[in-house]
C-alpha positions as CSV (number, residue, x, y, z in Angstrom):
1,X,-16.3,10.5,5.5
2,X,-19.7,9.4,6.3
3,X,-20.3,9.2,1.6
4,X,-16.7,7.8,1.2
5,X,-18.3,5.3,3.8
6,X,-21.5,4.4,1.9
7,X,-19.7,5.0,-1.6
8,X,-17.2,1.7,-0.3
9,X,-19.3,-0.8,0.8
10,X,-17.8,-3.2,2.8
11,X,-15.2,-1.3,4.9
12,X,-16.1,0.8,8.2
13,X,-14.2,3.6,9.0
14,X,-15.3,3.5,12.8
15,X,-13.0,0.2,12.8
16,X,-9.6,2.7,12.6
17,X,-10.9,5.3,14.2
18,X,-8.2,6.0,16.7
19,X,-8.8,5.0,20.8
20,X,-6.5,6.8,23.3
21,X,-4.2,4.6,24.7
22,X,-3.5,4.9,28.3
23,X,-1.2,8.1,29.1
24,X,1.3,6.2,30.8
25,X,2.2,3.9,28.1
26,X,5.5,4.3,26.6
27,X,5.3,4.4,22.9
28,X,5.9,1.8,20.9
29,X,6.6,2.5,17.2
30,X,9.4,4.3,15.8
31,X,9.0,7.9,14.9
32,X,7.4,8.9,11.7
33,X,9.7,8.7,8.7
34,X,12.3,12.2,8.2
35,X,10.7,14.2,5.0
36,X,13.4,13.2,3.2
37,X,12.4,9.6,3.3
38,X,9.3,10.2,2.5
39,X,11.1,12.3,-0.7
40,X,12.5,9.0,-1.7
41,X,9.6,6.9,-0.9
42,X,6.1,8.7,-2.0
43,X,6.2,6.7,-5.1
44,X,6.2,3.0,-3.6
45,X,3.7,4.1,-1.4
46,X,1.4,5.7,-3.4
47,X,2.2,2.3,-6.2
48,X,0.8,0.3,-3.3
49,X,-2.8,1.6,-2.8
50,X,-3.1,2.6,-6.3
51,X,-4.3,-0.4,-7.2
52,X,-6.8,-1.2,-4.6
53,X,-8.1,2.0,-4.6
54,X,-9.5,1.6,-8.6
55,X,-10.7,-1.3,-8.0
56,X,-12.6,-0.2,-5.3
57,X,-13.7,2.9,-7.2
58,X,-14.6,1.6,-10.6
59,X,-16.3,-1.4,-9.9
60,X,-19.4,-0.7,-8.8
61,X,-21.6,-3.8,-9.6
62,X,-19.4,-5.2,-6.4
63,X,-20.1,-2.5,-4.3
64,X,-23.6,-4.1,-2.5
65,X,-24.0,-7.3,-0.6
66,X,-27.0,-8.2,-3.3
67,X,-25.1,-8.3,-6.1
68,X,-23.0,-11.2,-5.3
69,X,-25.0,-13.5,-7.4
70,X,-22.4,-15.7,-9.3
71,X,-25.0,-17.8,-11.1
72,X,-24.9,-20.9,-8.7
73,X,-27.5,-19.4,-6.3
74,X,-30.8,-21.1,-6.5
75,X,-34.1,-21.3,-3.7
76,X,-34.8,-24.2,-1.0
77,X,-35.5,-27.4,-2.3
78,X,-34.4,-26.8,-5.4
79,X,-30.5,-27.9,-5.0
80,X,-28.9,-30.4,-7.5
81,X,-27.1,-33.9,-6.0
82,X,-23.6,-33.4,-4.9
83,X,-24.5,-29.0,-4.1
84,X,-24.2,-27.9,-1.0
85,X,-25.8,-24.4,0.2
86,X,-24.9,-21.8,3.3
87,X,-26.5,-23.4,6.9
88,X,-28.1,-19.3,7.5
89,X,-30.1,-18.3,4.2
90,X,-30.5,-14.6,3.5
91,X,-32.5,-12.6,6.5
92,X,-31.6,-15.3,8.9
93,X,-32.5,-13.1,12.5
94,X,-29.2,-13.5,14.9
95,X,-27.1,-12.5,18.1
96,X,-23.6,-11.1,18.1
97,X,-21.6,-12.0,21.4
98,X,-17.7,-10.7,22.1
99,X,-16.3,-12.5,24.6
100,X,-12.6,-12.4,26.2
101,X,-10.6,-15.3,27.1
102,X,-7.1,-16.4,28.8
103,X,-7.3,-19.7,26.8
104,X,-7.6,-20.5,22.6
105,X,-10.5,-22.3,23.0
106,X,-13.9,-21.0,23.6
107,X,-15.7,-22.4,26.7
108,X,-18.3,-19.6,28.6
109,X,-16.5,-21.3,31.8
110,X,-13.3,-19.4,31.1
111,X,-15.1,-16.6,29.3
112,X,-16.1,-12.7,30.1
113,X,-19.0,-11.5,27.8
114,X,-17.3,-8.2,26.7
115,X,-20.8,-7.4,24.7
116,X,-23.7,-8.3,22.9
117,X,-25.0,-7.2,19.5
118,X,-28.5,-8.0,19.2
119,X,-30.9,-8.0,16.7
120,X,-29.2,-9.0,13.5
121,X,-29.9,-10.0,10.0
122,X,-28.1,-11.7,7.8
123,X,-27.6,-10.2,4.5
124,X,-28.7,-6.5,5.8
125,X,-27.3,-3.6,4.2
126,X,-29.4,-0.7,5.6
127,X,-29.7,-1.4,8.9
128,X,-27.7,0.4,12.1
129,X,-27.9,3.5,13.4
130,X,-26.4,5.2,10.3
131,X,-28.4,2.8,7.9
132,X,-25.2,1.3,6.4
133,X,-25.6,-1.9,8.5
134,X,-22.7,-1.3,10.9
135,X,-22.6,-0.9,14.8
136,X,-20.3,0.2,16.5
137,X,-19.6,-0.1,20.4
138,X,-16.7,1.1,23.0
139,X,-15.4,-1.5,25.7
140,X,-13.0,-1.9,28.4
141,X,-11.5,-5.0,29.1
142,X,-9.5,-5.0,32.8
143,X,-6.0,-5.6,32.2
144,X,-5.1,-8.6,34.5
145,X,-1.6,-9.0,36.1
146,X,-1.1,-11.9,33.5
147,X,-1.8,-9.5,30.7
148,X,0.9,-7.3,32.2
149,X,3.3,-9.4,32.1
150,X,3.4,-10.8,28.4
151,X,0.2,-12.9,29.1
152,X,-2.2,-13.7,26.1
153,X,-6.0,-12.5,25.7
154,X,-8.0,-14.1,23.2
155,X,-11.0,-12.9,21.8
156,X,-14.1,-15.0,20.8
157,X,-16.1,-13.9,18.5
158,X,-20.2,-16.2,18.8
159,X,-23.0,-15.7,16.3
160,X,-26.0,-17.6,17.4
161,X,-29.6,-18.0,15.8
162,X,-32.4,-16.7,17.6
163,X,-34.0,-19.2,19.4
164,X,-30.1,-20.8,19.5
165,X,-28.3,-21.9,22.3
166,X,-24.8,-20.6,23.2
167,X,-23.9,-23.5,25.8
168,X,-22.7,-26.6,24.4
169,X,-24.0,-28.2,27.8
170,X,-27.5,-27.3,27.2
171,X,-30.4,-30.2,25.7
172,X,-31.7,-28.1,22.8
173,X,-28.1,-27.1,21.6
174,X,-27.5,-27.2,18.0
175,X,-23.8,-26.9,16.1
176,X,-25.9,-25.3,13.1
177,X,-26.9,-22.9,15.3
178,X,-23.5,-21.3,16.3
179,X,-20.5,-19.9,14.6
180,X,-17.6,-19.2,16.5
181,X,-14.1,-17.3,15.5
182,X,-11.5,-17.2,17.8
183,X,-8.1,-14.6,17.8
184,X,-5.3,-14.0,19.6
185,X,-6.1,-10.0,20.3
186,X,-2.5,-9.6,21.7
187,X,0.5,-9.1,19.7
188,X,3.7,-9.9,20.3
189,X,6.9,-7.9,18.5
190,X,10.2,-6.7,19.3
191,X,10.3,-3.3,20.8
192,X,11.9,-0.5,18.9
193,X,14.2,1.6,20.7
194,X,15.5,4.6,19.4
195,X,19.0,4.8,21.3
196,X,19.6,8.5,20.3
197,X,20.7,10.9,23.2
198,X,22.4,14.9,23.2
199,X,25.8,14.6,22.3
200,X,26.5,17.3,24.8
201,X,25.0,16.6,27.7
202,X,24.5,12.3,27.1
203,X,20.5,13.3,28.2
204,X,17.9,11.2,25.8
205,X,14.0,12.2,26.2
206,X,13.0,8.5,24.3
207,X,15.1,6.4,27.2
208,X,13.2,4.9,29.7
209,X,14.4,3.4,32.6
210,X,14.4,-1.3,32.1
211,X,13.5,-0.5,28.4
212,X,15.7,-2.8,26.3
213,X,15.5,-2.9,22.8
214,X,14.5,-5.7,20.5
215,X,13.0,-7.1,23.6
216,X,9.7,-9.2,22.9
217,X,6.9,-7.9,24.5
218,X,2.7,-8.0,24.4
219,X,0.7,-5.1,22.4
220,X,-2.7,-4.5,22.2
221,X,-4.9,-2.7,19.6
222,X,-7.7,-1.2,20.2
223,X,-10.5,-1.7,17.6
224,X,-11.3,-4.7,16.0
225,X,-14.2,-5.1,12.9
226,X,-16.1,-8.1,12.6
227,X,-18.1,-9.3,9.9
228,X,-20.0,-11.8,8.2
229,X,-20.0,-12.6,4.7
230,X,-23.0,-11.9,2.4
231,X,-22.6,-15.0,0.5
232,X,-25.6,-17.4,-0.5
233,X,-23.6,-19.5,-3.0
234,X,-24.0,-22.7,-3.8
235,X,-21.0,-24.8,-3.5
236,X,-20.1,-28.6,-5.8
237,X,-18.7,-31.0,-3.9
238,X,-17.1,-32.7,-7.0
239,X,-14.9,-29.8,-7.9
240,X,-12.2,-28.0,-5.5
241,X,-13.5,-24.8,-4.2
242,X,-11.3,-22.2,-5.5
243,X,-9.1,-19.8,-3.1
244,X,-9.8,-17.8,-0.7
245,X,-12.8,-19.6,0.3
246,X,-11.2,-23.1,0.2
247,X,-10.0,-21.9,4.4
248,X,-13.0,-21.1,5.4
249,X,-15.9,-23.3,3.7
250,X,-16.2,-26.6,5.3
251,X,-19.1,-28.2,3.9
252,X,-21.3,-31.3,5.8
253,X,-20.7,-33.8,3.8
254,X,-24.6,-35.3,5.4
255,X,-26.8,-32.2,5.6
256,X,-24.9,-30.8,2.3
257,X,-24.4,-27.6,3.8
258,X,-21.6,-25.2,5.3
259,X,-21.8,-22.4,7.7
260,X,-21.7,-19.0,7.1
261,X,-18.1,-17.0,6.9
262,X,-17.6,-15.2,10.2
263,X,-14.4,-12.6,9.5
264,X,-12.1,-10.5,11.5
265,X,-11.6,-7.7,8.7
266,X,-7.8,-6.2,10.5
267,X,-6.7,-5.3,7.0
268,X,-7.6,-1.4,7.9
269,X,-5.7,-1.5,11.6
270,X,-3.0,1.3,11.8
271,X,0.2,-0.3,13.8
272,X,0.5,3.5,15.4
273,X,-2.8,2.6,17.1
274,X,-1.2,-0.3,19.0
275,X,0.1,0.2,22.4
276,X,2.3,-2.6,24.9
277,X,0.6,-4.1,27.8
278,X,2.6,-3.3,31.5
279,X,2.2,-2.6,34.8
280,X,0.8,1.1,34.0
281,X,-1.9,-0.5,32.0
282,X,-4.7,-0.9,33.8
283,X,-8.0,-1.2,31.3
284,X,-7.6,-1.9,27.7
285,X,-10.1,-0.1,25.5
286,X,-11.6,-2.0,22.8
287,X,-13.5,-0.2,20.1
288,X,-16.0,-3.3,18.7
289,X,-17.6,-2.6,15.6
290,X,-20.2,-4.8,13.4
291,X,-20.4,-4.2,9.3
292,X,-21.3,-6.9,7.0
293,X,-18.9,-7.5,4.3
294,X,-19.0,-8.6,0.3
295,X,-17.6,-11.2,-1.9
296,X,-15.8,-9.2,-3.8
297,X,-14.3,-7.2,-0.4
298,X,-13.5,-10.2,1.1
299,X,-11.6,-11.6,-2.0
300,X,-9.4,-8.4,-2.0
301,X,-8.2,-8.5,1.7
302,X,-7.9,-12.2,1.9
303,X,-5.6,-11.4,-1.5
304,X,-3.2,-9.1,0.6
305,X,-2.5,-11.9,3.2
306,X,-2.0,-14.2,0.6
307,X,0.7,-11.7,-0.8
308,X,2.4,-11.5,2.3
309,X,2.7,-15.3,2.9
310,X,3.8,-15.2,-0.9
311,X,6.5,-12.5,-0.2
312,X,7.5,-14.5,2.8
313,X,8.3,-17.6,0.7
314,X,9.8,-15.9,-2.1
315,X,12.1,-13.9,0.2
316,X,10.7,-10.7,-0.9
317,X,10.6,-7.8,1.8
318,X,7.8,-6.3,2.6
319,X,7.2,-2.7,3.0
320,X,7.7,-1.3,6.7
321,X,4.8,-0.3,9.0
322,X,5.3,3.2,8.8
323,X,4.5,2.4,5.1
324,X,1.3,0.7,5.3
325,X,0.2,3.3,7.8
326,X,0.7,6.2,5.6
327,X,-1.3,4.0,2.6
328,X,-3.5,3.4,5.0
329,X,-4.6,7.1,6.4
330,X,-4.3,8.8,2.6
331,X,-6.9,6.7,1.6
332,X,-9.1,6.7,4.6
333,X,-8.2,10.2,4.9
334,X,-8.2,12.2,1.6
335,X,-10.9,12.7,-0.8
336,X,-11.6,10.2,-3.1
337,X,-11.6,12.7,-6.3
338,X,-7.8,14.1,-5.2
339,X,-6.6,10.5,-4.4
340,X,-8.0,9.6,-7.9
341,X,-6.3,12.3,-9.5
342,X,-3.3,11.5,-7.4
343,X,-3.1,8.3,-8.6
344,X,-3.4,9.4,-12.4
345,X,-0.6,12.2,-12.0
346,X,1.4,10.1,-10.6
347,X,1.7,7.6,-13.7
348,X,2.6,10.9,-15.7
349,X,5.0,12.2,-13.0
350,X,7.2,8.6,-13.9
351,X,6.5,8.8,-17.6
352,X,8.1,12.9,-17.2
353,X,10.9,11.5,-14.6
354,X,11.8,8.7,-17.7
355,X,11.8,11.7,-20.4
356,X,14.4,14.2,-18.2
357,X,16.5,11.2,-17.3
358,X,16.7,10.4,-21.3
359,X,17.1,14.1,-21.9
360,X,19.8,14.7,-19.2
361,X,21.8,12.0,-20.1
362,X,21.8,13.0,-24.3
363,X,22.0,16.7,-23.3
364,X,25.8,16.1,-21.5
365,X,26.8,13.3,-23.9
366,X,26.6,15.4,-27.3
367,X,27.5,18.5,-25.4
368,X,30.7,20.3,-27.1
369,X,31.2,23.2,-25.5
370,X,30.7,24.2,-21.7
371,X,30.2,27.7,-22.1
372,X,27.4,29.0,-20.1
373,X,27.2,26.1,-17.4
374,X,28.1,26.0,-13.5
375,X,31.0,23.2,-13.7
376,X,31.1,23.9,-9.9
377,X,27.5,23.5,-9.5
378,X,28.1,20.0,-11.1
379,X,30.6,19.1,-8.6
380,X,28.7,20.1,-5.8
381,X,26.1,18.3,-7.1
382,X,28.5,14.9,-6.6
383,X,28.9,16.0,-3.3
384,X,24.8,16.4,-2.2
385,X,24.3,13.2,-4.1
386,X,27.2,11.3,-1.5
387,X,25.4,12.7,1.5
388,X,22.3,11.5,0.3
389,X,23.2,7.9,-0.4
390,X,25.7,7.7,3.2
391,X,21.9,9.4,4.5
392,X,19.8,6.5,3.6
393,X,22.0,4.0,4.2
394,X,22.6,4.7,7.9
395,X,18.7,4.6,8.0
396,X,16.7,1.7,7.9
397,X,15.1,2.3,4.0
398,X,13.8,0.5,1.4
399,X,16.1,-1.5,-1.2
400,X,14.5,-0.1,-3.9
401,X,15.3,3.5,-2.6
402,X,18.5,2.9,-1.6
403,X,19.4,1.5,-5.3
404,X,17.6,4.8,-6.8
405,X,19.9,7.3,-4.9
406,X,23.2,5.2,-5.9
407,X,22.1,5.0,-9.6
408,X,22.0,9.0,-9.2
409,X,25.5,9.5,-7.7
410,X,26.8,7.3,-11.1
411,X,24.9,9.5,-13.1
412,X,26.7,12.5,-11.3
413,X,29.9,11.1,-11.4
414,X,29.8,10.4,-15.3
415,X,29.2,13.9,-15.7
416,X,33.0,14.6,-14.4
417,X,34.0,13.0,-17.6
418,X,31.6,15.4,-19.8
419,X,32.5,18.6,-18.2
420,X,36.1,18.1,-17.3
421,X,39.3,16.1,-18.9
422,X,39.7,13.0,-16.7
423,X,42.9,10.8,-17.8
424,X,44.9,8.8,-16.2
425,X,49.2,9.9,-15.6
426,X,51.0,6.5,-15.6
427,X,54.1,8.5,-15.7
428,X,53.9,10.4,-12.2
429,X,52.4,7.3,-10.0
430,X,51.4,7.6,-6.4
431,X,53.9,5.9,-4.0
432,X,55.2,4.7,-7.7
433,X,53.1,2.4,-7.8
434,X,49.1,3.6,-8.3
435,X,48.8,5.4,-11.0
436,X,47.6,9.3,-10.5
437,X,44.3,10.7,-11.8
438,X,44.7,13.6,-13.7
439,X,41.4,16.3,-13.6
440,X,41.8,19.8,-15.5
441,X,39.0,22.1,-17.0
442,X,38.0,21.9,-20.2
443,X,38.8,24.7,-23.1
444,X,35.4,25.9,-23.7
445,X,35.1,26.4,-20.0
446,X,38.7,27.6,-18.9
447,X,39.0,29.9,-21.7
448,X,35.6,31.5,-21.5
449,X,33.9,34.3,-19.3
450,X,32.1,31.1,-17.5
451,X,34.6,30.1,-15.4
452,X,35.3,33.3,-13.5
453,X,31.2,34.2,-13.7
454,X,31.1,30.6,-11.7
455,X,34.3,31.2,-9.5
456,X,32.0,34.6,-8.5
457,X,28.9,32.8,-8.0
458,X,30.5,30.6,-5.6
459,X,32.1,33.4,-4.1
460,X,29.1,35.6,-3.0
461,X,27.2,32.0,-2.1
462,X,29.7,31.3,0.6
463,X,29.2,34.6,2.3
464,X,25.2,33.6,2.7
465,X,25.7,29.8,3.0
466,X,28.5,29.7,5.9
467,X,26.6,31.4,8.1
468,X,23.8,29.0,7.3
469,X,25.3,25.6,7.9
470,X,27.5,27.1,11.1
471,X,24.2,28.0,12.5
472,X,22.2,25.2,11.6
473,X,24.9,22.9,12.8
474,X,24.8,24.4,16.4
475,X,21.2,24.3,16.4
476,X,21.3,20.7,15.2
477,X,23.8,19.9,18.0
478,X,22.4,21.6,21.1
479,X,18.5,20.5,20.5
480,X,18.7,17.0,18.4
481,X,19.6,13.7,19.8
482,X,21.6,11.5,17.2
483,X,23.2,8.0,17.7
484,X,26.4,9.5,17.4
485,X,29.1,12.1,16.1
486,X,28.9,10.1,12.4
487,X,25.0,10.3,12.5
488,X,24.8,13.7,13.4
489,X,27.2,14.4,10.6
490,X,25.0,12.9,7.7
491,X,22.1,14.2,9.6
492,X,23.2,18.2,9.8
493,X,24.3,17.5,6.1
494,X,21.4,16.2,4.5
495,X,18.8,18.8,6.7
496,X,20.9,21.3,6.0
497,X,20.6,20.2,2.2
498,X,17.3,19.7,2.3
499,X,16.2,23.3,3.7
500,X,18.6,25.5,1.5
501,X,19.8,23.1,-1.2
502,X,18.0,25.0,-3.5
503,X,20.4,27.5,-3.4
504,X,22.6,25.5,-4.6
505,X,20.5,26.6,-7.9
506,X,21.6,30.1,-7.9
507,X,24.9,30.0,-9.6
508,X,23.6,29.3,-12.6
509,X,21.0,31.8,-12.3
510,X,24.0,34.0,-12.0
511,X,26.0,32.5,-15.3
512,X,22.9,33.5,-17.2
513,X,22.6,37.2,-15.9
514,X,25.9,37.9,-16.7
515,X,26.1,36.1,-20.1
516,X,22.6,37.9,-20.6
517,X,21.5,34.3,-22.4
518,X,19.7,31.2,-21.5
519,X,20.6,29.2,-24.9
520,X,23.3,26.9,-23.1
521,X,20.8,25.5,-20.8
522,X,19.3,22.1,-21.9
523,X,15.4,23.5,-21.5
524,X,14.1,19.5,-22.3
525,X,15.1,18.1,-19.4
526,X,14.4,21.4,-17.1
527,X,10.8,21.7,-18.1
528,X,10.3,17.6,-17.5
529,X,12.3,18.5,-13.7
530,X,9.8,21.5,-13.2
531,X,6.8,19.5,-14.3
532,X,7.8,16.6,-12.0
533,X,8.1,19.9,-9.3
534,X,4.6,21.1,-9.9
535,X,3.4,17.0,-9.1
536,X,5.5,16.7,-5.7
537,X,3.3,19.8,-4.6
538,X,0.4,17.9,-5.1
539,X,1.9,15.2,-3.5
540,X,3.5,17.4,-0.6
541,X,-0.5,18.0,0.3
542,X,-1.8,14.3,-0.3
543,X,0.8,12.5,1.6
544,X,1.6,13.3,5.7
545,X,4.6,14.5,6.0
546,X,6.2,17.6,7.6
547,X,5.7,21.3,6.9
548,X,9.1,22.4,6.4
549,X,9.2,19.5,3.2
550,X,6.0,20.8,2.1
551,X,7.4,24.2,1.7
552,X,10.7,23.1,0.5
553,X,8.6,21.8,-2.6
554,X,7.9,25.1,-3.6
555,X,11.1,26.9,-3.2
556,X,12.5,25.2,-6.7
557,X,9.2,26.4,-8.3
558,X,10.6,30.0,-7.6
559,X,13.8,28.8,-9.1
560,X,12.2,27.6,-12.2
561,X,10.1,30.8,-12.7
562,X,13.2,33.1,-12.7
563,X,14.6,30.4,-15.6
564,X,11.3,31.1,-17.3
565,X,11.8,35.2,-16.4
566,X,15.2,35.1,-17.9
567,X,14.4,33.3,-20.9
568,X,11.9,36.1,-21.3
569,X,13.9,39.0,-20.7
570,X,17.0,37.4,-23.0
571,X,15.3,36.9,-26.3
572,X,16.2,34.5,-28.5
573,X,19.2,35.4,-30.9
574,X,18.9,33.4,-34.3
575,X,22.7,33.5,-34.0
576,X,23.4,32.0,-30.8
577,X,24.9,28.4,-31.1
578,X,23.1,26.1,-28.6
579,X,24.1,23.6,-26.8
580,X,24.4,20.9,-29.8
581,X,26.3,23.2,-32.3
582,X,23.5,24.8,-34.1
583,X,22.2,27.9,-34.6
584,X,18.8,29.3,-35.7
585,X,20.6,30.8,-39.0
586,X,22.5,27.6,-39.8
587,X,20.3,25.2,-38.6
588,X,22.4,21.9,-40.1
589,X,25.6,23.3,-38.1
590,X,27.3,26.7,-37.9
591,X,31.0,26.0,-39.4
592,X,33.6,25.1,-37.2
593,X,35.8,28.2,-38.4
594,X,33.3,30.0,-37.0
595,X,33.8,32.7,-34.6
596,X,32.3,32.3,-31.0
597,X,32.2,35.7,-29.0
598,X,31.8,35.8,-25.1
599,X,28.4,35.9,-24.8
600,X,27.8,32.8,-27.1
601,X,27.2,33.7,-30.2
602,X,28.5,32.3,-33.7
603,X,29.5,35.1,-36.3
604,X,30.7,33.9,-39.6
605,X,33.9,35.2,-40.9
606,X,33.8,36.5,-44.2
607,X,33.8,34.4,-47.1
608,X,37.0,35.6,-48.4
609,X,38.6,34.7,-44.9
610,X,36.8,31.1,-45.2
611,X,39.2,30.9,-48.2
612,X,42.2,32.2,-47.3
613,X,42.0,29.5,-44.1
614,X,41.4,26.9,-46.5
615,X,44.4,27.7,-49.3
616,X,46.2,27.4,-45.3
């Protein structure tokens, strides 16, 4: 931590190091997102701080406070008419001073001195305890009865000159002197409730007695970074100065000068820190660090608010806090080389995702015969895909994830129309009046050795599964809490999917043993599916999430290695008609008077029978 520190200049880590909040404090933040969100979701998030992270990586001439030169930096004396320069040249000596304060304004009559940084220097980079030029220090502020009850608590942040005066009220005081920030350190959101209780016994161990939810109440966060810009630029007075500096440069139009950029860097806080402010709060801890910041830092997190006041506009939602917690921690958290790599993979683990979509779909749409194929596994598939999308949509989730999961249930139910005859009786109509949907089995399938190798499969996975989903359903209801009999539904479903889905895999494992041939499977789109596997394991160990998903990733790896063990143990028959018609030995098309066996494989008739079918 302490070289992905000094490799980043600009951001401390101390700032997000997590305080303990107060025991009795009722938590305030949903819980962490189910694994299978987090299924759904590892793309966006990992999209998000994808970005900043390379830019943070590969641009290194940004990475020091010195090397913010942008050509318009000249000596004393030596300005142009109409150029204004920064009040506090480089090595100015200075005082940090935290104060706390009821009111908005900053007066030391209505101010606490929370603490003191001394001996500072403007521009330092290798100063500090740890030579980075950061300090850090640990407060407690006393939680008033005010602050308990929704009051307000703003913090003041002073940097005076040595030799300066703080107090307004005193003879030698200068304004050039002094920089002052102010912030409201108090937050104010709606409190999330999670009214989930045991359908048995109506008991709930997240209900707390006067809790309402969506009620408005006070939080408090316990570290705060504060940081003044490394910036010796010289500004023009005849051209607009450009965003993000044209908030915070105000330039005296007399002395030609403006005063250094004082800056609350909050981009790193982790909304899990923050805690609400009540009667069981007594002292609020305060974790106060000190770390001077760069140009090109400071552009980048002053270009994430800007995106949020952008998104706000434009209507756009923004991702939740959970969300921007998690991109928060993997970068703070894992190693800069893995999140790198990460980063890289994941680009090919969408370019693999587009290829066995594109495969998938021209696989079942030039397929002619169904021989060798789980039908049932298909339709079960429809059925895994519904509890999925009625999942996510009784949980708060992202748009984007929502409209990924029902573009997948299309997909599945286009695949009835592939593998069975779907038409429509006009002649024999419901209530006469709607007409009645006719589903049968195709020929290649009904007439084959597949259908009752399927009709087996099925058959032996009942007696393992049964006992599975009775038991987990019993578990589910005696030790979970749900918002109700429909939530716990979707949610026994979908966990009970997500732990032994993969089994789901067998039948076809089952088809092939028995045909003793793997030809009929479309291998394209499998090996893009069990390279996109391989990636989620890498992801399962980057991202937080919980260790039942992380082994879950692996369990269709094991799957995918017996494909790859059958298709070693049943070689390849030049013979065999694959999945589009062809053959090895007839490579253009094997004849369509051609004889198909039960195990799949084309056998010519002889040519004097080709002829006697023709003079027919």
């Amino acid at each position: 931590k302490q070289w992905y520190q000094r490799r980043v200049r600009g951001i401390n880590l101390s700032s997000v190091m997590p305080v303990a909040a107060p025991e009795p404090a009722p938590p305030v933040a949903a819980p962490a997102a189910e694994g299978g969100e987090q299924q759904n979701s590892w793309k966006n998030i990992l999209w998000r701080f994808a970005t900043m992270y390379i830019m943070m990586s590969v641009i290194p001439s940004f990475l020091r406070g010195g090397n913010n030169s942008s050509g318009n930096n000249v000596g004393p004396g030596k300005l142009a008419p109409g150029q204004a320069s920064n009040m506090w040249p480089a090595g100015t000596q200075f005082e940090l001073f935290v104060y706390s304060s009821p009111n908005e304004d900053f007066s030391l009559s209505n101010s606490s001195l929370v603490h003191v940084f001394p001996s500072l220097t403007m521009g330092e980079w290798y100063d500090g305890p740890e030579k980075n030029g950061a300090r850090t220090h640990q407060s407690i502020i006393p939680a008033t009865t005010e602050l308990q009850n929704n009051g307000s608590l703003f913090l003041h942040i002073v940097a005076v000159r040595n030799d300066g005066k703080i107090n307004s009220l005193h003879p030698d005081y200068n304004d050039k002197d002094v920089v002052v920030l102010s912030k409201q350190w108090t937050r104010f959101k709606k409190r999330k409730v999670q009214a989930k209780t045991n359908l048995l016994t109506g008991e709930s161990s997240t209900s707390q007695e006067g809790v309402i939810d969506g009620e408005v109440i006070s939080y408090w966060h316990p570290n705060i970074t504060i940081s003044f810009l490394d910036d010796q630029r010289v500004w023009s007075t005849s051209q607009a100065i450009p965003p993000p500096f044209d908030k915070w440069v105000i330039i005296d139009p007399i002395e030609m000068q403006y005063k250094p950029i004082l800056y609350i860097n909050d981009y790193w806080e982790l909304a899990s820190d923050m805690f609400p402010v009540n009667s069981t709060v007594d002292a609020l801890p305060l974790s106060i660090t000190y770390s001077p910041i760069s140009i090109f830092y400071f552009q980048i997190y002053e270009a994430q608010k800007m995106q949020k006041d952008w998104n706000k506009m434009l209507g756009v939602g923004e991702a939740s806090e959970e969300e921007n917690d998690i991109v928060k921690r993997t970068m703070m958290e894992t190693n800069p080389v893995i999140l790198g790599l990460t980063i890289v993979v994941s680009l090919i683990h969408t370019v693999f995702e587009f290829l066995a979509f594109k495969n998938d779909i021209q696989f079942w749409k030039s397929r002619q015969s169904l021989e060798g194929l789980s039908v049932r596994s298909i339709l079960f598939n429809i059925f895994t895909q519904l509890i999925v999308v009625l999942y996510v949509l009784d949980n708060d989730t992202n748009t984007m994830v929502v409209i990924s999961v029902c573009v997948g249930l299309c997909i599945e139910f286009w695949k009835i129309t592939k593998v069975m005859d779907v038409s429509v009786d006009f002649a024999n109509p419901w209530l006469g009046i709607i007409p009645r949907l006719s589903v049968q089995d195709k020929s290649s399938y009904a007439e084959s050795p597949t259908k009752e190798y399927d009709r087996l499969a099925f058959k032996y996975l009942s007696w393992v599964l049964t006992p599975l989903l009775v038991g987990y359903a019993v578990y589910s209801l005696l030790y979970e809490e749900h918002r109700g009999w429909y939530s716990w539904t979707l949610n026994m479903c979908y966990g009970y999917l997500l732990m032994f889905g993969f089994i789901m895999m067998t039948p076809q494992l089952f088809i092939n043993y028995k045909m003793k041939s793997v030809a009929h499977l479309p291998w394209r789109m499998l090996t893009y599916k069990a390279l996109n596997t391989f990636i989620d394991d890498l992801f399962a160990f980057v991202i937080k999430m919980p260790t039942l998903y992380r082994l879950g990733c692996f369990r269709d790896d094991i799957i995918f290695f017996i494909y790859l063990y059958q298709r070693y143990v049943y070689r390849e028959d030049p013979n065999r008609v694959n999945e589009f018609g062809t053959s090895g030995a007839h490579p253009d098309g094997v004849p369509v008077d051609a004889e198909v066996d039960g195990e799949g494989t084309g056998k010519l008739p002889e040519p004097k029978a080709v002829e006697d079918k023709k003079n027919e």
